[in-house]
C-alpha positions, 0 to 999 in steps of 0.5 A, a space after each residue: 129471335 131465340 128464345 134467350 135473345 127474346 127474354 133479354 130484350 123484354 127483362 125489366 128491371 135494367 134501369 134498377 139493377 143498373 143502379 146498384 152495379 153502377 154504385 157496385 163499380 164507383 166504390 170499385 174505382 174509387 177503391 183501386 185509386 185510393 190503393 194506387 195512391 197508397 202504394 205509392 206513397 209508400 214508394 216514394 220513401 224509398 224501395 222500389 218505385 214503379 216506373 210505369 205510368 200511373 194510368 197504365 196499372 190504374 187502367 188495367 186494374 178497373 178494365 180488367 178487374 172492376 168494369 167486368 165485375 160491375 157488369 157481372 152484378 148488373 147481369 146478376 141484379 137484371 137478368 140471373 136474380 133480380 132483387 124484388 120487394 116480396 123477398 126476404 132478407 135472406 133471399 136478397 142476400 143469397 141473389 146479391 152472393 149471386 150477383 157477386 159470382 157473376 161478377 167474379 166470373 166475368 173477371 175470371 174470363 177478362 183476365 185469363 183472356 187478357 193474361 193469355 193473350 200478353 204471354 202469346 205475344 210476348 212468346 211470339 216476339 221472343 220466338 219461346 212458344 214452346 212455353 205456350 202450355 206454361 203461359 197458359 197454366 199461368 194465365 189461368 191462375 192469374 184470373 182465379 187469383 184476380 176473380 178470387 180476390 174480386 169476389 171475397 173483397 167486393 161481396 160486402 159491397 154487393 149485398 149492401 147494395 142488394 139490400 139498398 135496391 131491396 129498400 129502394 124496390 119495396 118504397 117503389 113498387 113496379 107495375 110489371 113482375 120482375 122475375 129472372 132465370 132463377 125464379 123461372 128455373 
């Protein structure tokens, strides 16, 4: 077993960190819904309605923007900078910005991966893979815009709930230390 594969299955802290990412994740979902049904609304006064069934645009906004970013941040809270009760605010906020970039690059790879692989089948079946290079230059700015957008809406989020599991840790102490790559670094 590598020495990376061995810390991770002795890490503590996953059932805490995974908390706060699950919490991170519900207001995520509960958001993206609420702004489907908005946009909606919107809609069904007139302009252009979507035609797609409301699931197919609600699935692919949560699989492919809020389940990587909730994971991101439980990755961020467990294994890259857990939040422990001796920190001080300022190092639970700068660990939460951390989380949150985490999560932000998880969402930058999800839809980059799932925007190149759309744009290749679709050139496959148009038999245009000539534009290969084109499609995927766009992909890759359709993750940075989604990532982006991930980030700069859900890092409020992320340091609320770093400084709910701060609180939550400081009025629970653990037996065991809980220290990640940043603070062995």
């Amino acid at each position: 077993m590598t020495a990376l594969a061995h810390r991770v299955v002795r890490q503590r802290g996953f059932l805490v960190a995974l908390a706060a990412a699950s919490l991170v994740l519900a207001v995520l979902v509960v958001q993206s819904l609420l702004t489907f049904f908005v946009t909606q609304l919107g809609y069904s006064g007139g302009g252009s309605p979507r035609d797609l069934p409301w699931w197919t645009v609600y699935g692919r906004q949560v699989l492919s923007v809020s389940v990587p970013f909730g994971v991101g941040v439980l990755l961020g809270f467990w294994f890259i900078a857990p939040v422990a009760a001796e920190l001080r605010l300022a190092h639970v906020i700068t660990r939460s910005l951390l989380a949150a970039v985490a999560g932000a690059i998880l969402v930058f790879l999800t839809t980059t991966v799932l925007e190149a692989v759309l744009a290749i089948q679709a050139l496959v079946d148009h038999g245009a893979l000539s534009r290969l290079g084109a499609e995927t230059m766009r992909a890759l700015g359709v993750g940075l815009a989604f990532a982006a957008q991930a980030f700069v809406s859900a890092t409020p989020l992320v340091i609320l709930a770093g400084i709910l599991l701060w609180n939550w840790v400081e009025r629970h102490p653990s037996r065991h230390p809980i220290a990640g790559i940043v603070d062995t670094a």
